[in-house]
C-alpha positions as CSV (number, residue, x, y, z in Angstrom):
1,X,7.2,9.6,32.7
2,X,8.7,8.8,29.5
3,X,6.2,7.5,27.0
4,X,7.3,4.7,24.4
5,X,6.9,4.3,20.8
6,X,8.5,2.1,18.5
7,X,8.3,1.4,14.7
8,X,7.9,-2.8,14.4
9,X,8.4,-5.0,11.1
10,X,10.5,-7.5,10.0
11,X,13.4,-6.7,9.1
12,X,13.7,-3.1,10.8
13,X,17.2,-2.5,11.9
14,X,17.4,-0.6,8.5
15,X,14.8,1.7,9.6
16,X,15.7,5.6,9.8
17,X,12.2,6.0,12.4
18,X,14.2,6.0,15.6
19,X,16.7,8.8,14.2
20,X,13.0,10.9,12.9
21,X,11.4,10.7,15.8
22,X,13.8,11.2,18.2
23,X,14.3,14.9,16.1
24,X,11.1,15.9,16.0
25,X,10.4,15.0,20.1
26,X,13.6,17.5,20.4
27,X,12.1,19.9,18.2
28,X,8.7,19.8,19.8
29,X,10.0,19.5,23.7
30,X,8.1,16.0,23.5
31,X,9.5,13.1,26.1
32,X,9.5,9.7,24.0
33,X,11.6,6.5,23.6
34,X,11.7,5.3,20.0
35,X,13.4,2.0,19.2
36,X,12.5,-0.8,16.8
37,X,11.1,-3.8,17.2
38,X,11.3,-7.2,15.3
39,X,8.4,-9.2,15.1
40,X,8.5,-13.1,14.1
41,X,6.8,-13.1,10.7
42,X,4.3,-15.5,12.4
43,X,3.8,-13.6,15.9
44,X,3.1,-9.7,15.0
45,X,-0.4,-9.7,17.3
46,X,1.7,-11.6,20.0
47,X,4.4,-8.7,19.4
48,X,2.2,-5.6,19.6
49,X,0.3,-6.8,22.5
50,X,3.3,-7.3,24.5
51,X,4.8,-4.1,23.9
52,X,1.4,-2.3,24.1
53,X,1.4,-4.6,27.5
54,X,4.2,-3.5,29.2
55,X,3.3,0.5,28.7
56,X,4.2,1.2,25.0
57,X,1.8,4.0,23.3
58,X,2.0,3.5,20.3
59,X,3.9,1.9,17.2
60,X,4.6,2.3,13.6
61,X,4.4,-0.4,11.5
62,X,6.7,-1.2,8.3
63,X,6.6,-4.2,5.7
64,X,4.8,-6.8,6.0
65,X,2.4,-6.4,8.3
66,X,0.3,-3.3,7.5
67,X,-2.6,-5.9,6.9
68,X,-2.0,-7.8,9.8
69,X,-2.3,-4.2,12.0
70,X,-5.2,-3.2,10.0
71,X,-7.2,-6.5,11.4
72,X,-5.6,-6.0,14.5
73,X,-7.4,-2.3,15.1
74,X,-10.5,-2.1,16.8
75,X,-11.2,1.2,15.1
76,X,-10.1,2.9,12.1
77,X,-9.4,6.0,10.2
78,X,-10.9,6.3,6.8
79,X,-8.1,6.5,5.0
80,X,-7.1,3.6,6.5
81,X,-9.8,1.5,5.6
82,X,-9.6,3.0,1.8
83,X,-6.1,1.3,1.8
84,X,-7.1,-1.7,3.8
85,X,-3.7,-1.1,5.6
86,X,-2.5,0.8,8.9
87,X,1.0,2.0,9.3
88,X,0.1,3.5,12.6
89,X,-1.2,2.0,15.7
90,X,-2.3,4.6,19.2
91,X,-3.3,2.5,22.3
92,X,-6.0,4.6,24.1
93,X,-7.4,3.3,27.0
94,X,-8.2,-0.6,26.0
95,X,-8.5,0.6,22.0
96,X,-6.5,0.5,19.0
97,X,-7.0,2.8,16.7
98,X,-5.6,2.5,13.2
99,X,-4.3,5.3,10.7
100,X,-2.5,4.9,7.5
101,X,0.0,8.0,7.1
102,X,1.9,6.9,3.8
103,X,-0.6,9.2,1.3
104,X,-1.2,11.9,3.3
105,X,3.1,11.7,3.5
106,X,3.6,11.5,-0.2
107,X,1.4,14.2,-1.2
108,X,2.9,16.6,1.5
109,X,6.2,15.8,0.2
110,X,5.1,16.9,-3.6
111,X,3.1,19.5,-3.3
112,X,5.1,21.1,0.3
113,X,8.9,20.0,0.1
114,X,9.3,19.2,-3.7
115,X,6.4,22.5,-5.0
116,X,4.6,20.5,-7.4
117,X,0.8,21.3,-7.3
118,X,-0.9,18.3,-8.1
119,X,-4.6,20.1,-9.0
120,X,-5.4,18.8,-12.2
121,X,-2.1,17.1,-13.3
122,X,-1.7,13.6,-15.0
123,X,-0.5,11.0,-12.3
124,X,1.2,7.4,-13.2
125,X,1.1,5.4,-10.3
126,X,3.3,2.6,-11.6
127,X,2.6,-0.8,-8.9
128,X,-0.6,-2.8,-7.8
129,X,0.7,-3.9,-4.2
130,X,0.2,-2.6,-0.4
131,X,2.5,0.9,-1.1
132,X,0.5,1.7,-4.5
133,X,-3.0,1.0,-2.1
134,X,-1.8,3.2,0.5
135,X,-1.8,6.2,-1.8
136,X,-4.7,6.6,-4.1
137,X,-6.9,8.0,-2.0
138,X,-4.5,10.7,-0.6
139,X,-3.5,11.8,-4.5
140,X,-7.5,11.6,-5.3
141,X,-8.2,14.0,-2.5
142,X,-5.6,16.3,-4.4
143,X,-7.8,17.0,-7.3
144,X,-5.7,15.5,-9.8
145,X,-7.0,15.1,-13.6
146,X,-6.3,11.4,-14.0
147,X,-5.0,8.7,-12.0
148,X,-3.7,5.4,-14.4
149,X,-2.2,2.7,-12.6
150,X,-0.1,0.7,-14.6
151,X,1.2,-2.9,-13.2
152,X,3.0,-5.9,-15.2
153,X,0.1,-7.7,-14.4
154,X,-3.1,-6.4,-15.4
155,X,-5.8,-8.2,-13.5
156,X,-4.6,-7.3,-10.3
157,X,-4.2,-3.6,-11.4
158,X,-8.1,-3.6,-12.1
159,X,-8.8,-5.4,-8.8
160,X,-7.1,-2.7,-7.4
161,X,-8.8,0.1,-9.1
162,X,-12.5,-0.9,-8.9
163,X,-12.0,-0.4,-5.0
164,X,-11.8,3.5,-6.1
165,X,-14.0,3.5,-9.1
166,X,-13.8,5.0,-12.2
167,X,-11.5,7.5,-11.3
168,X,-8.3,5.0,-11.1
169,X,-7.8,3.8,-14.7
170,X,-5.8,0.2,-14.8
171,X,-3.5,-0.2,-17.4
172,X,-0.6,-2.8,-18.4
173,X,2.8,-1.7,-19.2
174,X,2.6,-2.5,-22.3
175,X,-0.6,-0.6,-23.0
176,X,0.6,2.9,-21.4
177,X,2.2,3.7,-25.0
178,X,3.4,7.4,-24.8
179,X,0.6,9.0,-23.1
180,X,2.9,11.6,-21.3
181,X,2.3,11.9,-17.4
182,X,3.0,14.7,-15.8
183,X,3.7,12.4,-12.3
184,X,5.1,9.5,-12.3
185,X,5.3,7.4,-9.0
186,X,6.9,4.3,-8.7
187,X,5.6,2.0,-5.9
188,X,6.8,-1.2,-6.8
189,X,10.0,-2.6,-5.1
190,X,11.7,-2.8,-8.4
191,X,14.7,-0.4,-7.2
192,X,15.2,-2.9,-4.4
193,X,16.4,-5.4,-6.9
194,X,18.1,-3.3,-9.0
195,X,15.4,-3.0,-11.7
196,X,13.1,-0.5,-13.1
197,X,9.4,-0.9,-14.2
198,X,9.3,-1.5,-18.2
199,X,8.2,2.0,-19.1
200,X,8.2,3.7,-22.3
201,X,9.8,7.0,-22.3
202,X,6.7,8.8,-23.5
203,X,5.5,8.1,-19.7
204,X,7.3,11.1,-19.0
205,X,6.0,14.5,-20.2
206,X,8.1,17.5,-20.4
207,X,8.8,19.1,-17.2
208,X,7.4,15.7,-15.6
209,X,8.4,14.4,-11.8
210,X,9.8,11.0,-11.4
211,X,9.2,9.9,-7.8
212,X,11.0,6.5,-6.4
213,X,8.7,5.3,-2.9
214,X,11.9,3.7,-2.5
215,X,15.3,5.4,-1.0
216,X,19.0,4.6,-0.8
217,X,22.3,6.2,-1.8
218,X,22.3,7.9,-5.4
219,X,20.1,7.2,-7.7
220,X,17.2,4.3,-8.2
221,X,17.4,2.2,-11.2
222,X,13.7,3.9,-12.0
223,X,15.6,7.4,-11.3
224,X,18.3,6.1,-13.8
225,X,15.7,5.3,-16.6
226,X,13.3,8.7,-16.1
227,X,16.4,10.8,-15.9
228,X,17.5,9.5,-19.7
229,X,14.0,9.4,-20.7
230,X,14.0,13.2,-19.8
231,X,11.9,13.9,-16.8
232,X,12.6,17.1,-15.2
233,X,12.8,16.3,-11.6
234,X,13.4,13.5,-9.9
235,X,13.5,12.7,-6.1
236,X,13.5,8.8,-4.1
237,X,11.2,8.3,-1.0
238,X,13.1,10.1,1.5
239,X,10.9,13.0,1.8
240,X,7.4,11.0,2.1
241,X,9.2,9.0,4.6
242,X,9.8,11.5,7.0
243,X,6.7,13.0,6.1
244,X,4.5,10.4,7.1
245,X,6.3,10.4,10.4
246,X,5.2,13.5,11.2
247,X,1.9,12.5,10.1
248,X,2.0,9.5,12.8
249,X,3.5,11.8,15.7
250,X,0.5,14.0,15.4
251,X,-1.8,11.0,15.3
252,X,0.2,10.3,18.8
253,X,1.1,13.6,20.4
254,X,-1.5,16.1,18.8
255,X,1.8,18.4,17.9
256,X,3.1,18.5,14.1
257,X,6.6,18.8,13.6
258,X,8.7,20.9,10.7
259,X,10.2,17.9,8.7
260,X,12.4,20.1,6.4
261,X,15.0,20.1,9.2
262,X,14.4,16.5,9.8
263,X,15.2,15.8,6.2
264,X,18.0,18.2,5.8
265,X,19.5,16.3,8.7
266,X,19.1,13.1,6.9
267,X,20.2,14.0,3.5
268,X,23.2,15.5,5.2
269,X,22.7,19.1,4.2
270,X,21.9,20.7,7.0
């Protein structure tokens, strides 16, 4: 019998999760249904439990309701509840257990699919909002040097941080100076406007890595502004998105797929 996932926000027809999933269940000989769900703004409990009612196993979940799932799990990862946010929900049995999968997908994608060690290296994590929350622990865990998170508004950066400690270091934009990163990670939803964050150039040490959460055609508005303030190599969100999937299909089916054929498929280079 066919076992059903599904990827639920609001909106989600834009999502690429059906097209991910249903490669890596080829790839792994897996038998799922992935579709997308849309969930009133004001009925994502009523949604999940109807879908987790009629059979479903399991769902990811996309803006904005990663706080709403987190409440709504009845147990929890720890990475989850460091980022007070689930992206992943498994039904097992009467529970629902809650994962997040974004940081453990953007630090595969830097330090697997992009080669960039991130063992003592300078990280920018530019955003104070649910994506920037999602990540800290998972680029802690790395072994980094430094971890500043710089947001336009300062107060909220430092709520942020004192939920890690010491080792995140708010900042304001204007305050960053040219204290050259040697990541920089953009997390706001800038690009989706057609903005970038007010960043000095400095940000960007030689050889640096501009990163974009965000995806699209061409090149982010953040993308636009690192390449002419010189960083070295740039990449959008592409690559963490398909790499948190795989993270969520082995939270699911126990199997991890390759995602460098995934995302050669969906950069059309394959």
């Amino acid at each position: 019998m066919t076992d059903r996932y599904a990827v639920v926000g609001n909106p989600v027809a834009h999502s690429l999760s059906p097209e991910i999933h249903a490669a890596f269940a080829r790839q792994t000989g897996q038998d799922i249904a992935y579709t997308r769900v849309l969930a009133p703004l004001d009925e994502f409990a009523r949604t999940v439990e109807t879908f987790r009612a009629s059979g479903g196993k399991g769902l990811n979940v996309t803006v904005p309701f990663k706080g709403e799932a987190f409440r709504l799990a009845t147990e929890r990862t720890d990475r989850a509840l460091a980022a007070e946010a689930v992206n992943t929900l498994r039904f097992d049995d009467g529970r629902v257990h809650g994962d997040t999968t974004d940081g453990p997908g953007l630090v595969r994608d830097i330090v697997d699919n992009l080669a960039v060690p991130l063992a003592g290296k300078r990280v920018l994590l530019v955003g104070a909002g649910g994506a920037a929350r999602g990540v800290i622990q998972a680029l802690l865990d790395t072994g980094i040097e430094a971890l500043v998170l710089a947001n336009r508004t300062v107060a909220r950066a430092r709520e942020l941080a004192d939920r890690f400690g010491s080792e995140v270091e708010p900042r304001g934009f204007d305050a960053l100076g040219d204290a050259g990163f040697d990541v920089v990670v953009n997390a706001t939803s800038a690009s989706l406007s057609g903005e970038a964050p007010p960043l000095a150039p400095g940000v960007f040490a030689p050889g640096s890595l501009a990163y974009d959460m965000m995806y699209g055609k061409g090149e982010t508005p953040f993308l636009v502004a690192a390449r002419a303030a010189g960083a070295a190599q740039l990449t959008d969100g592409l690559g963490m998105l398909v790499e948190q999937a795989a993270e969520s299909f082995l939270v699911w089916r126990g199997v991890r797929p390759q995602t460098a054929p995934v995302l050669a498929m969906l950069r059309g280079t394959e």
